[in-house]
N, C-alpha and C positions, 0 to 999 in steps of 0.2 A: 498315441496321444498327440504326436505332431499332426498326425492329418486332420486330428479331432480341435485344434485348436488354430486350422489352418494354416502351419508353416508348410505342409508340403503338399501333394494331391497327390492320391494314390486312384487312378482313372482305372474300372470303372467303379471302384470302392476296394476297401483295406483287403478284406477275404477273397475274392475276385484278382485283386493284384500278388497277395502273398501267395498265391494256389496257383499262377503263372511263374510268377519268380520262382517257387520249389522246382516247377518243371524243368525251369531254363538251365538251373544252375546243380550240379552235382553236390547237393548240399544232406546234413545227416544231423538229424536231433541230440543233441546232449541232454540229458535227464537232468532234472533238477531231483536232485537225493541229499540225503544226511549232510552228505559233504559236504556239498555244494552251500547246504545251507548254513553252516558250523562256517565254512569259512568266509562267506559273504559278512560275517560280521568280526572277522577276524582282521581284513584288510581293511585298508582304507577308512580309519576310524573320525577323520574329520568330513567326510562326507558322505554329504545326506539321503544322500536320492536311491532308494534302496535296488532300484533295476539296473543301476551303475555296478552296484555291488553284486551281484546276481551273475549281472554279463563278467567282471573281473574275475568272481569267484568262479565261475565255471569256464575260464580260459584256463585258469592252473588249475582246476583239478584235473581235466581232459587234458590238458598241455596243447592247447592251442591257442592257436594267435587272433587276438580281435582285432578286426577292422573296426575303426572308428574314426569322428571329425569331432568327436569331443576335445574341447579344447581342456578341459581339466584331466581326464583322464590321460591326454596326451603329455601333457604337465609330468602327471603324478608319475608315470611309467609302473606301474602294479605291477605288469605283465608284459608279455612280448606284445607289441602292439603292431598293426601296419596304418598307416596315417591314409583316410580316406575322403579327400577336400572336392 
């Protein structure tokens, strides 16, 4: 949504870039399941943005830690975060 609304450029488009980035980086899918989804709505209940809650919810089910530069989520602290500006 960000490159779709032009805050960022993903050169030489979104799928193109994300299909490079998987390679580079030693990275592994988390399922979105039951759980995940039972607790995306379990957290974080003043906020709206439901892929906020998604990424949170699926940091504590898996027990891992989200990088992000959201600044509300950085706020809230949900979960183990790594601050990424």
């Amino acid at each position: 949504m960000l490159a779709e609304r032009g805050r960022i450029k993903l050169a030489p488009g979104p799928r193109e870039w994300i299909a490079t980035a998987l390679n580079r980086t030693p990275a592994h899918e988390a399922q979105l399941n039951h759980e995940v989804a039972i607790r995306s709505r379990e957290i974080l209940p003043a906020h709206e943005d439901p892929a906020d809650r998604f990424l949170v919810a699926t940091a504590l089910v898996y027990d891992l830690t989200l990088v992000t530069a959201d600044e509300t989520l950085i706020r809230a602290k949900p979960c183990p975060i790594l601050v990424n500006r």
